[in-house]
C-alpha positions in Angstrom: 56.6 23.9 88.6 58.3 22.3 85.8 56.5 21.8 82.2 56.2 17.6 83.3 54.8 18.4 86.2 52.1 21.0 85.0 50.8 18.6 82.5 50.5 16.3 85.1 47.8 18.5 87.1 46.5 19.8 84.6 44.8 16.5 83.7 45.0 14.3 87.2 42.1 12.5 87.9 42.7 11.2 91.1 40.0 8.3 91.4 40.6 7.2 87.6 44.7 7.3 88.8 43.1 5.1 91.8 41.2 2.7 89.4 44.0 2.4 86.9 46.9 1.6 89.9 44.9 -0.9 91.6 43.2 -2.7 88.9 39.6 -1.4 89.6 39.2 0.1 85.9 37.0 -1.7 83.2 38.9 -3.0 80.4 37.6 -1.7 77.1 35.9 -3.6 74.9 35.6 -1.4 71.8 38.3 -1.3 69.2 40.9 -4.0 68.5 42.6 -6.1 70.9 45.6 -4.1 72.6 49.1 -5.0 71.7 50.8 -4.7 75.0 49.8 -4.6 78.7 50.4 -1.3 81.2 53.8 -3.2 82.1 54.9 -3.0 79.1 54.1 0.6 78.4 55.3 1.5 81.9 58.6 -0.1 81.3 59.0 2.2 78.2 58.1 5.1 79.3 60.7 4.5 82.2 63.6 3.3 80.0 63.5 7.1 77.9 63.6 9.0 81.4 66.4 6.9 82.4 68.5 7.5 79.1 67.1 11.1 78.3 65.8 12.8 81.3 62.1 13.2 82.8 61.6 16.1 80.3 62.1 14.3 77.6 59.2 11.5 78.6 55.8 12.3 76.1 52.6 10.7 74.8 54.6 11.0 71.8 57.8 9.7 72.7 56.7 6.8 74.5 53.9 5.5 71.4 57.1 5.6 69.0 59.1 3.4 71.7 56.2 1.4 71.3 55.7 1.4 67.4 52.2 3.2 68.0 50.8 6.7 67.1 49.9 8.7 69.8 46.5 8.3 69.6 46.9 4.7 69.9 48.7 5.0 73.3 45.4 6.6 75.0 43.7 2.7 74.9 46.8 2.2 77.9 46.6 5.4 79.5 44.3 9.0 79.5 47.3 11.2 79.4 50.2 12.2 80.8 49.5 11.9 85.0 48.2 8.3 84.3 51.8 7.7 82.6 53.7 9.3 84.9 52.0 7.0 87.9 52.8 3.7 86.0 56.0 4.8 85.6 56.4 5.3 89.5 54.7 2.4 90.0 57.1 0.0 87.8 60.6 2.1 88.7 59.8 2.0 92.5 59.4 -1.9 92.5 59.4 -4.7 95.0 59.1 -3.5 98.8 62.5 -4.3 100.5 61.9 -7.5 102.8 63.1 -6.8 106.3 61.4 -10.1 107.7 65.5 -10.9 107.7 66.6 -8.0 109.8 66.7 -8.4 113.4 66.0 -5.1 115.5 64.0 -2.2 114.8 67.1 0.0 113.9 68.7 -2.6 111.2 65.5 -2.9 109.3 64.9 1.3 109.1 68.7 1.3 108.1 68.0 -1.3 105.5 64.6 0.4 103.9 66.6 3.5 103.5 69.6 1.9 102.1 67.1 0.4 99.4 65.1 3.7 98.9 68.3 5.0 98.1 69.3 2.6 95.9 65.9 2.8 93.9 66.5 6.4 93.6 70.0 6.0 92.3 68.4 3.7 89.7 66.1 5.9 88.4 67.1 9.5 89.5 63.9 11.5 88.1 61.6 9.7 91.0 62.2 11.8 94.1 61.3 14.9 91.7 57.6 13.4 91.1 57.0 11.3 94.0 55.9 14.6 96.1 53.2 16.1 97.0 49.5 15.0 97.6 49.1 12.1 95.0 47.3 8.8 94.7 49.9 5.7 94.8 50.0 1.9 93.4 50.3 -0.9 95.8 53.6 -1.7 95.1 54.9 2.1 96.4 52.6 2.1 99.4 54.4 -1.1 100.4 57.6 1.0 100.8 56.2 3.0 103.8 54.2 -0.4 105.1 57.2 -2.5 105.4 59.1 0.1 107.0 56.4 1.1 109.5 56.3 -3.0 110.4 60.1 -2.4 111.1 58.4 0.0 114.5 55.2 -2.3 115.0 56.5 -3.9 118.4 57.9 -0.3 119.5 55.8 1.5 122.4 55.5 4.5 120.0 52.1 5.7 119.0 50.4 4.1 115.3 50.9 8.0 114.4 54.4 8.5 115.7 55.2 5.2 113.8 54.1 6.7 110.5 56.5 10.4 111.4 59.4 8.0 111.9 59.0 6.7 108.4 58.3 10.1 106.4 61.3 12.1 108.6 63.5 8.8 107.2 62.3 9.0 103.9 62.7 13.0 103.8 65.9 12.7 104.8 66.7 10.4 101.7 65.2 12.4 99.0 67.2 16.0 101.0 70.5 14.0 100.8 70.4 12.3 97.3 72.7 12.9 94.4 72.6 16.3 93.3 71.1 15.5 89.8 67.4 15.2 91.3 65.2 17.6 93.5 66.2 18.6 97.0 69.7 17.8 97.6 72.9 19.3 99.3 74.1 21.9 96.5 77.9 21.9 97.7 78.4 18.2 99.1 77.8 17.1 95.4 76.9 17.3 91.6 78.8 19.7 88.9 78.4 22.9 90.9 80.2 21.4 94.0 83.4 22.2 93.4 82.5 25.5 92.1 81.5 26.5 95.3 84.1 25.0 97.0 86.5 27.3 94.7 84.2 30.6 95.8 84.0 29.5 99.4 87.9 28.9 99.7 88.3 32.6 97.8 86.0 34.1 100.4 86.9 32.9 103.3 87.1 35.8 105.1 83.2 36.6 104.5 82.4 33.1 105.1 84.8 30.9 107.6 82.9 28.5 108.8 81.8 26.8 105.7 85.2 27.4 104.0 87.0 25.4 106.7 84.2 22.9 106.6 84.3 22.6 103.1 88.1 22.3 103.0 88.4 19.3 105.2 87.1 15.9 103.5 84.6 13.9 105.5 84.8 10.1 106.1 80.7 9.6 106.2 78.0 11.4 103.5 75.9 14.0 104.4 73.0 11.0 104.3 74.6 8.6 106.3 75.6 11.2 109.5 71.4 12.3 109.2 70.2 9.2 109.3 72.5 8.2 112.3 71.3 11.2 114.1 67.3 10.3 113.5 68.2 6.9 114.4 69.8 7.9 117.4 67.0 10.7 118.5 64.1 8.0 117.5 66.5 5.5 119.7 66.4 7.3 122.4 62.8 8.2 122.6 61.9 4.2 122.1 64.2 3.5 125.0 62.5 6.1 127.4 59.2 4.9 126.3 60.5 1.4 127.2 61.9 2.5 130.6 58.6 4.5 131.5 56.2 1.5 130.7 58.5 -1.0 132.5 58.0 1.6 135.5 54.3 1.6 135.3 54.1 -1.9 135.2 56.3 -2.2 138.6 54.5 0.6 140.4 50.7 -1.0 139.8 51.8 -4.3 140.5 51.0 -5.4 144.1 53.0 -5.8 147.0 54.0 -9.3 147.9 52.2 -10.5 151.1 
């Protein structure tokens, strides 16, 4: 656990988190009138881990982006958890729209293309966006649009739901190699370091030294998600095929 993430949970308060995301908290009335809204401190706090790195994002840091003190930034937020989920909630942004997108397959290919894109715009958000956690509205529409891309599917609510999270799994294993959980030697500084150690030792290691040797014409991302696609594919078609023979079977005869 990194020092961000243990100041998180060491002050998460998961229904205040829950009042503050979806605008069930009590404005204060004490004190003077506040100078900016939680957009406006979100958007801060995002713009110095864009430019300088998650680690670099403080109480501190963020009230002097602001012109505050410190102590003046705790009318917006309690500490660092509730800053870290406005920041999600404003770097995440809009839900993709796949109400354009015809079949089930084009609109999952779309919502990871986005999620992708999301991450490449903000690369510290697949390293805080784990775990058990309380989100805003405008990330839980991320997983509700795409599970509306599976809603006329004859999968289960459940395996609908297991679609989605294997997709979005996939995403955050396969992205650049500057945030958490990606493919060590397919990207990033360290690639061609062990490219160089691989090819030097390819007599204790073959296999990846040949496969490392040859260039590839797709990503590591785009070859997973065609395989999911194509297993989920082939599960919705049998489903299809199966239901279509029910229906035949109970229907009666013709006189």
């Amino acid at each position: 656990m990194g020092k961000w993430e243990a100041a998180m949970s060491a002050n998460e308060d998961p229904m205040a988190l829950a009042e503050l995301l979806w605008g069930l908290r009590k404005p204060r009335t004490r004190g003077p009138r506040p100078a900016f809204d939680l957009a406006q401190v979100a958007d801060a706090a995002v713009k110095v881990a864009d430019t300088e790195g998650l680690e670099a994002v403080s109480m501190h840091r963020v009230a002097a982006e602001l012109g505050l003190t410190k102590m003046a930034l705790y009318r917006y937020v309690n500490g660092k958890s509730e800053l870290s989920a406005i920041m999600i909630e404003a770097a995440v942004g809009t839900p993709p729209d796949l109400s354009g997108v015809t079949s089930w397959r084009a609109k999952l290919e779309e919502y990871a293309r986005q999620l992708s894109a999301a991450w490449r715009r903000h690369p510290w958000l697949p390293s805080i966006t784990v775990g058990d956690r309380v989100m805003g509205p405008c990330e839980t529409g991320w997983p509700e649009r795409a599970l509306s891309a599976l809603a006329d599917t004859p999968l289960t609510e459940r395996e609908r739901l297991d679609a989605v999270m294997l997709v979005s799994h996939h995403i955050r294993a396969t992205h650049p190699a500057a945030t958490q959980g990606t493919q060590t030697w397919t990207d990033g500084s360290a690639a061609p370091i062990m490219r160089d150690l691989l090819l030097r030792n390819a007599d204790r290691f073959p296999l990846l030294a040949t496969t490392m040797a040859i260039p590839s014409a797709t990503t590591t991302q785009e070859f997973g998600l065609h395989t999911l696609l194509d297993g989920l594919e082939h599960t919705i078609t049998q489903r299809t095929r199966n239901s279509g023979d029910e229906s035949a079977a109970s229907s009666p005869a013709p006189p």
